[in-house]
N, C-alpha and C positions, 0 to 999 in steps of 0.2 A: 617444472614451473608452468604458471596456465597465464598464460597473457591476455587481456580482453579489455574494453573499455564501457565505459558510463557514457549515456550521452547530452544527460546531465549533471550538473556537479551535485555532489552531497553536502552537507549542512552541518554533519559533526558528528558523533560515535559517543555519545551519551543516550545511555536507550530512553532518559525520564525529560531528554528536550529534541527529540525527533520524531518528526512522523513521516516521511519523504523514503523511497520505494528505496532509494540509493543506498543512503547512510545505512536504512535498516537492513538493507543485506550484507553489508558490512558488521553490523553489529549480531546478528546471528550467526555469525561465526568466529566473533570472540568470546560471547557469553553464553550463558548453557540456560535452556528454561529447563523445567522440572519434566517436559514430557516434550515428543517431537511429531513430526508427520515420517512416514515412512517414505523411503524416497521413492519407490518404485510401485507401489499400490494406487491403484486407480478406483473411483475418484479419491479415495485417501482411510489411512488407520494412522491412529494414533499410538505412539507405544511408549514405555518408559525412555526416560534419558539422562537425567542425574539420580531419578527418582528411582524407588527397588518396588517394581510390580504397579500395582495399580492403584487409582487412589480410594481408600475406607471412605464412602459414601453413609452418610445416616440424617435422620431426619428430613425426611423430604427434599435431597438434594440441598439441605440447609450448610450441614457441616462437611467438611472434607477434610481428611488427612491423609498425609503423605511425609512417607520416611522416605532416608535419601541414602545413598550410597555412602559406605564414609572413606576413607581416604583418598578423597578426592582435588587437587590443590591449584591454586589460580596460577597463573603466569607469573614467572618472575616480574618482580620491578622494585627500584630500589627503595619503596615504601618499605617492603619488608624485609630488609635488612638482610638480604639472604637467607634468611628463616623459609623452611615453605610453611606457606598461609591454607589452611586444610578447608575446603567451601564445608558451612553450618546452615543451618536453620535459620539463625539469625539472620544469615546474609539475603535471603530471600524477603524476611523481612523487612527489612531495611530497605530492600530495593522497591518494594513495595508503597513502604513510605512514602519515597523518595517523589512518587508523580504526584503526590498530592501538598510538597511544599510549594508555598506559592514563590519564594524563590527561583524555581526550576521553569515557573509557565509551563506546566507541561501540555501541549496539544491535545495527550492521551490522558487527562484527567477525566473528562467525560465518562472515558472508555473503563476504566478502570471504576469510577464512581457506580459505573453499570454493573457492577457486579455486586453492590451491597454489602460490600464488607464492612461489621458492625464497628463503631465506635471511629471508624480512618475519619468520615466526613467533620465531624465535631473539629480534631486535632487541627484543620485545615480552619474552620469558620473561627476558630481560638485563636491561633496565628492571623488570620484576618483583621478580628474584631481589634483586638489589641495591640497588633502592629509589634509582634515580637516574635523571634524565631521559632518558627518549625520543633516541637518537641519531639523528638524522635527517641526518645528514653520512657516514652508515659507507654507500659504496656498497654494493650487494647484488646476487647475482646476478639475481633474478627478475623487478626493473623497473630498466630503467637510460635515460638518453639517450644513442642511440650520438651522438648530435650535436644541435645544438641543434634542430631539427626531426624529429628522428626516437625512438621510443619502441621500445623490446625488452621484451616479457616472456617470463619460462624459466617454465616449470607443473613443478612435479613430476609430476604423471597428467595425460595426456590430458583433455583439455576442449573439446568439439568445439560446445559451444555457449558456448563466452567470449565472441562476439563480440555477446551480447544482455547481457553482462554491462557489455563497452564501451558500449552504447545507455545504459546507467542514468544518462544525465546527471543528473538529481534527486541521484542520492547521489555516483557516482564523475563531478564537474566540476572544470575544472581552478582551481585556488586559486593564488593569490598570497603565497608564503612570509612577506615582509614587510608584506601586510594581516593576518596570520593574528598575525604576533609585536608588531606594535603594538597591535592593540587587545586581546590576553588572553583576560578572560577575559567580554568583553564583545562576542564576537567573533560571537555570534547575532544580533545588534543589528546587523552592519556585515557584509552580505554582497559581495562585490565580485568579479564576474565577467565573462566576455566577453560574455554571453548576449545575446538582446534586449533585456532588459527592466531596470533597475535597481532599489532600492530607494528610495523618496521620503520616505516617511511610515511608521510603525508606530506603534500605540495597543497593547499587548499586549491581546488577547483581546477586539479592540474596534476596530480599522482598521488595513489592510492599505493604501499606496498603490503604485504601481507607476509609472513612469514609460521612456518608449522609450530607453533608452543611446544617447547620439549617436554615441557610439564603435562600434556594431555596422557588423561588415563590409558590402559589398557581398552579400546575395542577395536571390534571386527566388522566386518561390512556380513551385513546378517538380514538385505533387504527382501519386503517376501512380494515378490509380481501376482498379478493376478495368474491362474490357471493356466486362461485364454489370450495371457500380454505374451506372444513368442519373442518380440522383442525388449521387455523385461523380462524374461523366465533368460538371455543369451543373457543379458547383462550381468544376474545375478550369478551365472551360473561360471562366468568369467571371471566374476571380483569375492563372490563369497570365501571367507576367510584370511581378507587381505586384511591390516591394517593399517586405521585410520590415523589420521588422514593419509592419502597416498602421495598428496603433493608437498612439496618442501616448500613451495612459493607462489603467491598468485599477485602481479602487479596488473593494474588497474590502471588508465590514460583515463581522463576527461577527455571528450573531444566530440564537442555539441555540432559541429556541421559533419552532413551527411557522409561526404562524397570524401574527406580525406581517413574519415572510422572506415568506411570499407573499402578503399584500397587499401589499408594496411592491412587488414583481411586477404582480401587476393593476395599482398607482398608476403603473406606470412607473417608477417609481424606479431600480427594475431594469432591465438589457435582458434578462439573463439570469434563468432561473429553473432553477438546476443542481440537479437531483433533486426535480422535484414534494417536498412532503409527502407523506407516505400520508394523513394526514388527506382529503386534497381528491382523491386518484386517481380516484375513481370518479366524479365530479362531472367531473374533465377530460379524462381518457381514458376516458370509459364501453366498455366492449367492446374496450379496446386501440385507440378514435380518436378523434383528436381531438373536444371537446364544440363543439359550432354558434356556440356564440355566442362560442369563443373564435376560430375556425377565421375568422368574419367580421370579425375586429379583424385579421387577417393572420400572425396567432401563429403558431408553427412549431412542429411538434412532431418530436422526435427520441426515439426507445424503442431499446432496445435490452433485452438479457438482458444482464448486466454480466459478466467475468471476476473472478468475488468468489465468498467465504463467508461464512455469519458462523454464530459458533460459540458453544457453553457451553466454557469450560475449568476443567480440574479441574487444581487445584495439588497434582502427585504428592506434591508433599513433606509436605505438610498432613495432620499427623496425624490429623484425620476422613475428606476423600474423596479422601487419597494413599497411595499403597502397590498392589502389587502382588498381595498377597494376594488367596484367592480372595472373602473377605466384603471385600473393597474394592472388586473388581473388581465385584462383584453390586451393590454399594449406588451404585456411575456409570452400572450397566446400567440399573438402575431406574427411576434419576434418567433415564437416558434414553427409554426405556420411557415413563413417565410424560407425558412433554411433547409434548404436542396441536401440533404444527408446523402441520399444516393448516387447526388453529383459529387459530392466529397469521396465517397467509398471510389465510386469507377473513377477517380481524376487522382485526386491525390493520394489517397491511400493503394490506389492501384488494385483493386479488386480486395485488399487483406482485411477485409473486416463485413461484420452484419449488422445489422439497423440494432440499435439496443430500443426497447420498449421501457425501460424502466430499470431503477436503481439495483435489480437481481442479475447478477452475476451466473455465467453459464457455470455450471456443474455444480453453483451452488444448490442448496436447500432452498425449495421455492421458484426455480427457474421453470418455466413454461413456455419454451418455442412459442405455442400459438397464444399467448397473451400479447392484446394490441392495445397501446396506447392511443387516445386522440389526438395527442398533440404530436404523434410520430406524421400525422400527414404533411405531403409537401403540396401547397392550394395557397399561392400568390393572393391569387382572388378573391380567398375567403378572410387573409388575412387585411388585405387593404380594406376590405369592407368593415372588419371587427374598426379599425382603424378610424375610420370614417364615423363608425356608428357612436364610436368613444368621444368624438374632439378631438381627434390627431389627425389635423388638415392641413394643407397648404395656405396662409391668410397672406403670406406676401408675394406668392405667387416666383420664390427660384427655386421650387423644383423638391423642396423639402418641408416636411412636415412639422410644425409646433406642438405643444403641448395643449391642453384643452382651454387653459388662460391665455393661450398667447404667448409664452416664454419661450424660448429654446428647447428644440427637441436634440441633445447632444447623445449619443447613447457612446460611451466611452470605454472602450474594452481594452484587457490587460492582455500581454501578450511576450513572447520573447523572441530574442532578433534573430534567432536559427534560420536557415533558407526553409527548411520544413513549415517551420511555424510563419514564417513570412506565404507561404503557398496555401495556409489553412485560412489566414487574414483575409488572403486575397479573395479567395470564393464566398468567403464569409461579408466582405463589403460589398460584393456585387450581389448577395442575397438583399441584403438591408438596402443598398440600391434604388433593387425593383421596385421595392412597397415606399420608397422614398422615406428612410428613415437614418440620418445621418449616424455614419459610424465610425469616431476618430480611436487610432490606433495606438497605444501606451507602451512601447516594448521596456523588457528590461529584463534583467537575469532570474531562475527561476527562485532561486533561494531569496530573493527580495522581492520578488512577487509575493511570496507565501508567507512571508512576513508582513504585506500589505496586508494581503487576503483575511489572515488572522484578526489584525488589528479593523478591520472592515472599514479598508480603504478604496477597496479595487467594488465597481459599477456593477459590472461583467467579467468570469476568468473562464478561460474554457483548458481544464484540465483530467487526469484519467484516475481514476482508483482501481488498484487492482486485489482482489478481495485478499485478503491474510490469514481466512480460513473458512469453513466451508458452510458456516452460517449466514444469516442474510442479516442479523440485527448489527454488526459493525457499519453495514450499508444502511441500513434504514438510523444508524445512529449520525450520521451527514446530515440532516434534517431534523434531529430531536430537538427539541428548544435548549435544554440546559445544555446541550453541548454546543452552544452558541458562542462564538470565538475562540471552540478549541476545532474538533471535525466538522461542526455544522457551519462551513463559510459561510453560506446564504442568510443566516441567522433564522433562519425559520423557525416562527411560532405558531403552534395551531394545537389547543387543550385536548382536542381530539385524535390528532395524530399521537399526542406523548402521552396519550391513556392506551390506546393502541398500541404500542412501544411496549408502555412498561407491563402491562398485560402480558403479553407474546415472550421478554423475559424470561417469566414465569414458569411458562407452558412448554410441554414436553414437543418434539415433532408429531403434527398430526394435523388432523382435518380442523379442528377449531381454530390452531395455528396459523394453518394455511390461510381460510376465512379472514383473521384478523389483516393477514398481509396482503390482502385483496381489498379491503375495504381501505389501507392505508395506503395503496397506490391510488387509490380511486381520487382519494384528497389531493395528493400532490399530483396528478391530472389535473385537477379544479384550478389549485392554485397556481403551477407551473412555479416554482420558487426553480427547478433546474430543467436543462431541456438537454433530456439523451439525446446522445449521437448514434456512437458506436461500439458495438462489442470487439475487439480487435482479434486479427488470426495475427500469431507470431511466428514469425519463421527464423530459428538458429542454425548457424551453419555452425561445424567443427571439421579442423583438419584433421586428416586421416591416422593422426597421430594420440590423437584426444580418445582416452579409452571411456565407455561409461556413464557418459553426459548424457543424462534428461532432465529436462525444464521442470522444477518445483511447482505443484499448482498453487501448494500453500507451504508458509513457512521459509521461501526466500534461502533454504538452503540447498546447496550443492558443489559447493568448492570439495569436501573431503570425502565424495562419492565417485570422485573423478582420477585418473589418472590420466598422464602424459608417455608417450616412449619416445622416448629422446634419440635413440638409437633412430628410429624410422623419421625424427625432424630433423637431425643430423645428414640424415642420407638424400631428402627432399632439400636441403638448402646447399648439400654439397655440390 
């Protein structure tokens, strides 16, 4: 059994209405996509996973097909009547669908509509237009079964990196049409997949259980390290040919404040301790190593620089810090300008992180160390002046600034009540402070924040994306126009970033690629719709008992690459 906690809660375990870092690691290890990330390869391969070899490629990266393993079968559940239910073509299908009924709201319709599969968008704008259910029976050209093992998709443009889009088991896994139409609209609650792992137990926002699917096929732990990885070449060379998964159980706590997740850690409670606190980094990792006295208990440490940002957004629409104008644009500058990042990294975050320059993700495709943004500088000065030069003055003279009519300058930011997030507020208001720009604080829980956010309720939210795979267009799709109210919070529009966008789509990795993602930073420099923070370093700890554990860069799985010896926790709590 692998014990560990969330330190925020998750949202549900339907892959076609979650987008939140939680749920979906949960849901990657109920559901199978057609292809995975290898767990032990740095920075990452791809390789089959329900799917037999690689996927038929034709036409310009237009068409792709992929056969699938066949007797392959979901999870028991009393949908199907003790019959086992054998995963098909259809089923991926269908799951496919499924993000684009507008019943489901799915977050990930954007994401999926970015891929040009012919004929899905129509089915969607028809259920729109006429306000009638979702057809999920009208074949279409763009995904079909040409037979029951075997899967077609037609692209409209070239997409020569779809096939990390097939890895995203977390969101696109194959579903069961008839668990999805039995349980409705309660269908977050009853996830049923092929995966490893099933669901046992759920407490909302309060225990997660998980338990081994007896029904998971035959495999083998068949992970390939790099060369040069000594510490993947021990891992694999310890587990290869064990079978998956190796753990019988993994429970999961919620438990959003800091200081009682990682005592239970020290207590053992835990084996896992997934993302230090920052509270305690420098006491555990002093200098980036491990601290002595945890090093002589047997503890393992794993560090990493994470593929993440985490960011301020500004809601374009928001009649105070949305709009295009140039006094809009100045008073995000400001706001940007204003905010001490590297008093946040040495205070709160405790040395665990690096300045982010912009919405590229380290080890992704397209990251550049030495790329600088302008609005990465910290110049009080420059920003009270941008200020001044706008109309955001003092005219009643307590000490805070109005807007250029006259009215209230209120700048209103979303937040949640954790002591962590209470500590990032706090440096956060005395930034706004100095330039005299008022800043009232909103807390509330994260899953109804993101629920605002969506609905483009929330001013300001300052929260983290961590990439799901090793491209940078999921990241640059936060800011596309039409994914506006699904990934794009900020609601950002700009004709010329989403010709950029859909351009780069297109285009294979390479120098013109890159170009386009340089000229599409440069934009959102101009207009500041979000203001990077930080790339964060993650530090995991595991007891001495935990065999096998490293941190996924992409793909969110690792539950059934792990083993436990009970014997040696057994002997540690005797």
């Amino acid at each position: 059994m692998l014990r560990y906690a969330f330190r925020t809660a998750e949202t549900g375990f339907d892959p076609a209405q979650i987008s939140d870092l939680y749920s979906r690691t949960v849901t990657a290890h109920v559901f199978d996509g057609l292809y995975k990330y290898d767990h032990l390869a740095r920075p990452y391969r791809i390789k089959p996973n329900v799917a037999v070899g690689e996927p038929e490629i034709a036409d310009d990266f237009r068409r792709w097909t992929v056969r699938l393993q066949p007797g392959i079968v979901f999870a028991d559940d009393p949908v199907f009547r003790g019959r086992p239910r054998e995963l098909v073509a259809q089923d991926f299908v269908y799951a496919f669908k499924r993000f684009f009924d507008p019943v489901n709201k799915s977050p990930s319709v954007s994401n999926f509509l970015d891929q040009g599969v012919l004929g899905i968008e129509a089915l969607r704008e028809k259920a729109l237009r006429d306000k009638t259910p979702f057809d999920y029976d009208t074949e279409i050209e763009g995904i079909r079964a040409l037979d029951r093992h075997t899967l077609q998709f037609r692209l409209a443009q070239p997409r020569p990196r779809f096939l990390m889009f097939l890895a995203e088991g977390n969101l696109f896994g194959a579903v069961a049409r008839e668990v999805v139409e039995a349980y409705g609209d309660k269908i977050m609650e009853h996830p049923v997949g092929t995966g490893p792992f099933r669901l046992a137990e759920w407490r909302r926002s309060s225990r997660i259980v998980l338990e081994r699917n007896p029904n998971f096929r035959e495999l083998r732990y068949d992970a390939e390290p790099n060369p040069d990885d000594a510490e993947g070449q021990a891992i694999a060379a310890r587990l290869r040919g064990r079978r998956l998964p190796m753990l019988d159980r993994v429970e999961i706590a919620i438990i959003e404040e800091s200081q009682p997740r990682w005592l239970s850690f020290l207590n053992a409670q835990f084996d896992l301790a997934y993302d230090v606190p920052l509270e305690f980094a420098q006491s555990v990792v002093p200098n980036g190593r491990l601290a002595p006295n945890l090093a002589r208990r047997g503890i393992g440490l794993h560090r990493i620089l994470n593929p993440d940002r985490t960011l301020y957004y500004f809601n374009m629409e928001d009649p105070l810090v949305g709009g295009y104008g140039a006094e809009k644009v100045a008073l995000r500058r400001a706001i940007s300008l204003a905010t001490d990042v590297q008093r946040e990294i040495t205070t709160v975050r405790r040395g665990q992180a690096v300045p982010a320059q912009s919405v590229v993700a380290p080890g992704g495709w397209g990251y550049d160390p030495a790329y600088k943004s302008p609005n990465s500088d910290y110049d009080p000065a420059r920003a009270k002046a941008l200020l001044d030069t706008y109309g955001y003055v003092d005219r009643d003279g307590d000490g805070w600034r109005e807007q250029p009519d006259g009215s209230p300058l209120v700048l209103q930011y979303a937040s949640q009540p954790d002591a962590l997030s209470r500590s990032f507020d706090e440096i956060w208001k005395k930034n706004m402070d100095a330039v005299g720009l008022r800043l009232q604080i909103r807390a509330g829980q994260w899953p109804e924040q993101l629920k605002a956010a969506r609905a483009g309720q929330l001013m300001i939210w300052q929260l983290g994306y961590t990439a799901s795979t090793p491209d940078v267009q999921p990241g640059l799709e936060i800011l596309y126009g039409p994914a506006a109210g699904g990934q794009n919070l900020p609601r950002f529009r700009h004709p010329r970033y989403d010709a950029l966008y859909d351009r780069m789509r297109a285009l294979p990795d390479g120098p013109e690629r890159l170009a386009l993602l340089r000229e599409a930073q440069k934009i959102v420099a101009a207009y500041v719709p979000q203001k990077y923070n930080v790339h964060r370093i993650v530090n995991d700890l595991t007891q001495p008992w935990v065999i096998g554990y490293r941190r996924p860069l992409f793909g969110n799985q690792f539950w059934q690459y792990v083993d436990v010896d009970p014997a040696r926790r057994a002997a540690a709590a005797g």
